[in-house]
N, CA, C and O of each residue as an XYZ file, in Angstrom:
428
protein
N     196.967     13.578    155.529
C     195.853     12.757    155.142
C     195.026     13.472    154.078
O     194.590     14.617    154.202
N     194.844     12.632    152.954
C     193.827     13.528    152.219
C     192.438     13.656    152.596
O     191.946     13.077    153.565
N     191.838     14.398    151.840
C     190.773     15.374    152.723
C     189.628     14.548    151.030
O     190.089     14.072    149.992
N     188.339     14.683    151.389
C     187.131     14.333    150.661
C     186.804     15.326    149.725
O     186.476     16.392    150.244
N     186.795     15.285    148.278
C     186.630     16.722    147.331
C     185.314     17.135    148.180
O     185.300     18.319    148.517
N     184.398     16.485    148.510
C     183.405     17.070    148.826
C     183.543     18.225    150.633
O     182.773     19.155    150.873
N     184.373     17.897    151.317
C     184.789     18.438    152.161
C     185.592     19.516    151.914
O     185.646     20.375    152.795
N     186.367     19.698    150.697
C     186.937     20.834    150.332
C     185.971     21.813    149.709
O     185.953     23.008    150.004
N     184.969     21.096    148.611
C     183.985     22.042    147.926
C     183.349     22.625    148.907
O     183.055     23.792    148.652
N     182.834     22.014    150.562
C     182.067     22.570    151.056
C     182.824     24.255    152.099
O     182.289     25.153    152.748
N     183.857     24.009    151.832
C     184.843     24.938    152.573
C     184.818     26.514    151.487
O     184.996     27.708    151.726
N     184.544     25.821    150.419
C     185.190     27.039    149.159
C     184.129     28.098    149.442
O     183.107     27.454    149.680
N     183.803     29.683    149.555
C     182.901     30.471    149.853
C     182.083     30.540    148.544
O     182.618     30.438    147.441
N     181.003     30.684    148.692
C     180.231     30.849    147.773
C     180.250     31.581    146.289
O     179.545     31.203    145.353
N     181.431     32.999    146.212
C     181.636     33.417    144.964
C     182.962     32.337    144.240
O     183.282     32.350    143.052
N     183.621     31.390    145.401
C     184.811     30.452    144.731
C     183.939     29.351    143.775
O     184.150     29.029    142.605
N     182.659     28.800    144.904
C     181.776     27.565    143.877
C     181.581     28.295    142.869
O     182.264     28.024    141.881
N     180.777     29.245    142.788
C     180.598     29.974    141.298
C     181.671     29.912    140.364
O     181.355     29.450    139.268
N     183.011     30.302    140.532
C     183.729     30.830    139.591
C     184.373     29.087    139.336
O     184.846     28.681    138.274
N     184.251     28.428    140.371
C     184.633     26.848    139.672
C     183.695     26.123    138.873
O     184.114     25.433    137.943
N     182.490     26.199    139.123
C     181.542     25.585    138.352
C     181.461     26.634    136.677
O     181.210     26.138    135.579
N     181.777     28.254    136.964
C     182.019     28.789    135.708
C     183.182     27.958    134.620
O     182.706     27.386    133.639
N     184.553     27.929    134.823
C     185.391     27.659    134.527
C     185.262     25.812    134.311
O     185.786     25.274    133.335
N     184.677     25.201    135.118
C     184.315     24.072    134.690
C     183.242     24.286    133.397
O     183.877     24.054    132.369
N     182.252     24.540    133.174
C     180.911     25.165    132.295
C     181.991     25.176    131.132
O     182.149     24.265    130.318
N     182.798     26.512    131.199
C     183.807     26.670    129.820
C     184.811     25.406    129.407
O     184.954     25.302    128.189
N     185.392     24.616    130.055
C     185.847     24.045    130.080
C     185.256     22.945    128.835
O     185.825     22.766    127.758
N     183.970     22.271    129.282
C     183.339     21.569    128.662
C     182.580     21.876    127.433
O     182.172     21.091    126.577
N     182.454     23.265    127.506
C     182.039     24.051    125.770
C     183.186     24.148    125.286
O     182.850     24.228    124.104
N     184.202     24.200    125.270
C     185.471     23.926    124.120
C     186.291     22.803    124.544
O     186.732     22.708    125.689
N     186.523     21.841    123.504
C     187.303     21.163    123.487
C     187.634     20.388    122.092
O     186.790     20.185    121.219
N     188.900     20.018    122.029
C     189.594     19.476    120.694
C     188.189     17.978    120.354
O     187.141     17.734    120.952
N     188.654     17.496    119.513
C     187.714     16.360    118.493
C     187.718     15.032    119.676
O     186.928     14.490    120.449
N     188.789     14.949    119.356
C     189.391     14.051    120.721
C     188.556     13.944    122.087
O     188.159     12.889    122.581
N     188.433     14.769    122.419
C     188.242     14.929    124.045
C     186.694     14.681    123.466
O     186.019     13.740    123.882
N     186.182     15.662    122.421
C     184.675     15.642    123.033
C     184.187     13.883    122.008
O     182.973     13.695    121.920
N     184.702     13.276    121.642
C     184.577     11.824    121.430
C     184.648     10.928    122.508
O     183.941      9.943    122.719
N     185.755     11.462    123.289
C     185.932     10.782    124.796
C     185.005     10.945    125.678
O     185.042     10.095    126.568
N     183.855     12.029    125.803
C     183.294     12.607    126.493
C     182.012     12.192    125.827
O     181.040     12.281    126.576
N     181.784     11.799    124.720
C     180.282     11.135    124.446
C     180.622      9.616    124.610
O     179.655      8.861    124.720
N     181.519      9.230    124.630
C     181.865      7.620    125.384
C     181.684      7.194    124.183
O     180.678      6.525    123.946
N     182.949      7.591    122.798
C     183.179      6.641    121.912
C     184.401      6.730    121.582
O     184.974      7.797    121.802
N     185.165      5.558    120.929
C     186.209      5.020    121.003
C     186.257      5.659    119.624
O     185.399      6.244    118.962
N     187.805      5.298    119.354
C     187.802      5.592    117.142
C     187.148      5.108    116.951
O     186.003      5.510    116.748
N     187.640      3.662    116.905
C     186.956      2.293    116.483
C     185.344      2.627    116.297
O     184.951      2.832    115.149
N     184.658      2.671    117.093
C     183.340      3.022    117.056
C     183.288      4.080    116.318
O     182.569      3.755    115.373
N     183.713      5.460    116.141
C     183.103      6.502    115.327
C     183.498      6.166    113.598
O     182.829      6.453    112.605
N     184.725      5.515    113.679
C     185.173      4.964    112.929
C     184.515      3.953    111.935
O     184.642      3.895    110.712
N     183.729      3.117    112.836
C     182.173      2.435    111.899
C     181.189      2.905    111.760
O     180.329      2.384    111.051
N     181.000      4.114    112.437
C     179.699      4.731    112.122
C     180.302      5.487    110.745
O     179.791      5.256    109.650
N     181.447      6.421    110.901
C     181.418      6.685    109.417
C     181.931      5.808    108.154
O     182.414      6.266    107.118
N     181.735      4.551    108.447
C     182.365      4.111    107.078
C     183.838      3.951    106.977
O     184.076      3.442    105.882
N     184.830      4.147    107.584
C     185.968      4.545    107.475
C     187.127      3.659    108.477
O     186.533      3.384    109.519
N     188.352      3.202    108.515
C     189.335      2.596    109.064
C     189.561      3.900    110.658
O     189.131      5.039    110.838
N     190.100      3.322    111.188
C     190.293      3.497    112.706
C     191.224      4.767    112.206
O     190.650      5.856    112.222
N     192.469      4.749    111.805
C     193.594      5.659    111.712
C     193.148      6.456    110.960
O     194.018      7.315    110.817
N     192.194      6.721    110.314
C     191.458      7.531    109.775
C     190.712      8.546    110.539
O     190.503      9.678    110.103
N     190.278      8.080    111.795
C     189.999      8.960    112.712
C     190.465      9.387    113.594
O     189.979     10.238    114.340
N     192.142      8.550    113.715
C     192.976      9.210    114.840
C     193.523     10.810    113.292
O     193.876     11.870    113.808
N     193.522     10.797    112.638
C     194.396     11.259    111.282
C     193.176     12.511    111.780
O     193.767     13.386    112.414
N     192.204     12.702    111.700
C     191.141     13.592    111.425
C     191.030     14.246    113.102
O     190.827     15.362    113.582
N     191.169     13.499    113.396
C     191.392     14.325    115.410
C     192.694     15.035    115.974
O     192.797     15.447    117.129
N     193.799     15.131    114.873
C     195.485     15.750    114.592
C     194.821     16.602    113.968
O     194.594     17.538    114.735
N     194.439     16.752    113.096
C     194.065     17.709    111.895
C     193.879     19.190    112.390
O     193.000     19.276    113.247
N     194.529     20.451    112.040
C     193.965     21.776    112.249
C     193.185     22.310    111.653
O     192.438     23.240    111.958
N     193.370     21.465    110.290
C     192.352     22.461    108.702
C     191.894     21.466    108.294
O     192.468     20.394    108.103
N     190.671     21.780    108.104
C     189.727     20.606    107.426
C     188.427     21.039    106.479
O     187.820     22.046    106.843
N     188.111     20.568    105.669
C     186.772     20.789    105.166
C     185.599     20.795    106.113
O     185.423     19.985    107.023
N     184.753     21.888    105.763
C     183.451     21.931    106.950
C     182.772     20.795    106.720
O     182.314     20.502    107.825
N     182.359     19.798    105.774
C     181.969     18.776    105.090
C     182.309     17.922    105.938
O     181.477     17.447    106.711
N     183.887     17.485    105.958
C     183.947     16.384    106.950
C     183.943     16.808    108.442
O     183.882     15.904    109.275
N     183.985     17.747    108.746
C     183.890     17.986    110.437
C     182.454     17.788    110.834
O     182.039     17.460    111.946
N     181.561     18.111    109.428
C     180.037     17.629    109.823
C     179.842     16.676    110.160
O     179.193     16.359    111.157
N     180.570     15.737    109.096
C     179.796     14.072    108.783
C     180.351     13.681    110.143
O     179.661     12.827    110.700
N     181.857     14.252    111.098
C     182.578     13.736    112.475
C     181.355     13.969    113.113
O     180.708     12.965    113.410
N     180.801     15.284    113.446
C     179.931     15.482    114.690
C     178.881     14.767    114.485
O     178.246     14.511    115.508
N     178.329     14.206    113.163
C     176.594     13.874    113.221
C     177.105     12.015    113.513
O     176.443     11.221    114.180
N     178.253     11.744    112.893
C     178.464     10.355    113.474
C     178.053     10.140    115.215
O     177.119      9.458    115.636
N     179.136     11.007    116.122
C     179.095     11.482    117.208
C     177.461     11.611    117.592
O     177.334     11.411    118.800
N     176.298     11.856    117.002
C     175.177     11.754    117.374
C     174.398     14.124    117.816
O     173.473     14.727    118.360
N     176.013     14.437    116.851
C     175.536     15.832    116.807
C     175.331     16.532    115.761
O     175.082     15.834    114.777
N     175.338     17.723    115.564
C     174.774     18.718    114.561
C     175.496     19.453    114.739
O     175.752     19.897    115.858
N     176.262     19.943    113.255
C     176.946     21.119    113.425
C     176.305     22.407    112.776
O     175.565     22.400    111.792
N     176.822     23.803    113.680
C     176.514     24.985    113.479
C     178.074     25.678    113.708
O     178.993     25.459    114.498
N     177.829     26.749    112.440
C     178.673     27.037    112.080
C     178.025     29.162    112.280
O     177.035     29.663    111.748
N     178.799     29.686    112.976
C     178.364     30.391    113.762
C     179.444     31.332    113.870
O     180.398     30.987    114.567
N     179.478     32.672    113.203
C     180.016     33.887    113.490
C     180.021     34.916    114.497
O     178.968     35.506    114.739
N     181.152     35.221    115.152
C     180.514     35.871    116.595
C     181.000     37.249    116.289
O     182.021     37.255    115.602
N     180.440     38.633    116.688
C     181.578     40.045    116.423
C     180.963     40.654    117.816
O     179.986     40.128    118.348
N     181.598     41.772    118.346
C     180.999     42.453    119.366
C     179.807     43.023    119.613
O     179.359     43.346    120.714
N     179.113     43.180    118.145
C     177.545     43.276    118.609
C     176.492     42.658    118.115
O     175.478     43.058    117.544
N     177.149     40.938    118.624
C     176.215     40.101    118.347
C     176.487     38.501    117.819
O     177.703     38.443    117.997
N     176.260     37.728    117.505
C     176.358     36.466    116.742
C     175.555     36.322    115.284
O     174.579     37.051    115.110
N     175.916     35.485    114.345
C     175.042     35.483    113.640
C     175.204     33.961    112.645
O     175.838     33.980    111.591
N     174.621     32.865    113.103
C     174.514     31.528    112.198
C     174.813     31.869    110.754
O     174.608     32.989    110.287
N     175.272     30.927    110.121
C     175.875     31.112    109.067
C     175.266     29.473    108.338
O     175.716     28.329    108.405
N     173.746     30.227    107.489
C     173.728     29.391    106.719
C     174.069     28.742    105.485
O     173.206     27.992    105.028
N     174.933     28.845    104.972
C     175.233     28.402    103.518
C     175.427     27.276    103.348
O     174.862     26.650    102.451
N     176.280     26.747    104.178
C     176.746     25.415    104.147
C     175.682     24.262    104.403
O     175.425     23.389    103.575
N     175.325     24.330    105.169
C     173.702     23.276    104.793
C     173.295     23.842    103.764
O     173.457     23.197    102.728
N     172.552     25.383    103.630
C     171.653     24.979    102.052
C     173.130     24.178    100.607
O     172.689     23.823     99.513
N     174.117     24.092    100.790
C     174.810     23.450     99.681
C     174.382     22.241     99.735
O     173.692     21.563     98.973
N     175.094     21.965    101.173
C     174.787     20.026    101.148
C     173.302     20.016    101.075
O     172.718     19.176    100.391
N     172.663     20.936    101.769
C     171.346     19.820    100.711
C     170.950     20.009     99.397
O     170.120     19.237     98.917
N     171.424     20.935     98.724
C     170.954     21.177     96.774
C     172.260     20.619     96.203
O     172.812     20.940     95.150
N     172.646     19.701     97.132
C     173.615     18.786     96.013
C     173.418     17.251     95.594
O     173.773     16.362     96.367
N     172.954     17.021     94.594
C     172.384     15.723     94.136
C     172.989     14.658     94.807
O     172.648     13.501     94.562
């Protein structure tokens, strides 16, 4: 008989909830174009009219490995986000502004 997730979560010891709710946490900070479109509850079709653009145009751009930072922007701000573009090394992070000051000193 299956058993209630919530009857299993309540079984898991306290450092297991942690390390599932960790691994869930990561889970949801990375993911392909795809997923996190699925996950703000929009279809192509829909992101697809917000940018101006045909449907297969946005399945074409969610395949994609290499892309201009330009259009991965205009994807996320359709999406209702902001992109940051963000260098990480071992002692430390560091935002990387250039790319906004372009797009905005470009007529």
């Amino acid at each position: 008989m299956a058993k209630k997730f919530s009857e299993l979560r309540a079984a898991l010891t306290p450092a297991a909830r942690a390390e599932a709710e960790r691994q869930s946490q990561a889970m949801l900070a990375e993911m392909p174009l795809h997923e996190l479109r699925r996950a703000r509850g929009l279809s192509q079709k829909m992101l697809a009219e917000a940018l101006h653009v045909q449907q297969p145009s946005v399945a074409k751009l969610e395949r994609r490995t290499d892309m201009y930072i330009s259009t991965l922007r205009s994807h996320i701000e359709a999406m209702g986000g902001e992109l940051e573009v963000i260098a990480r090394f071992p002692d430390g992070a560091v935002k990387i502004l250039n790319f906004s000051e372009l797009e905005a000193s470009t007529p």
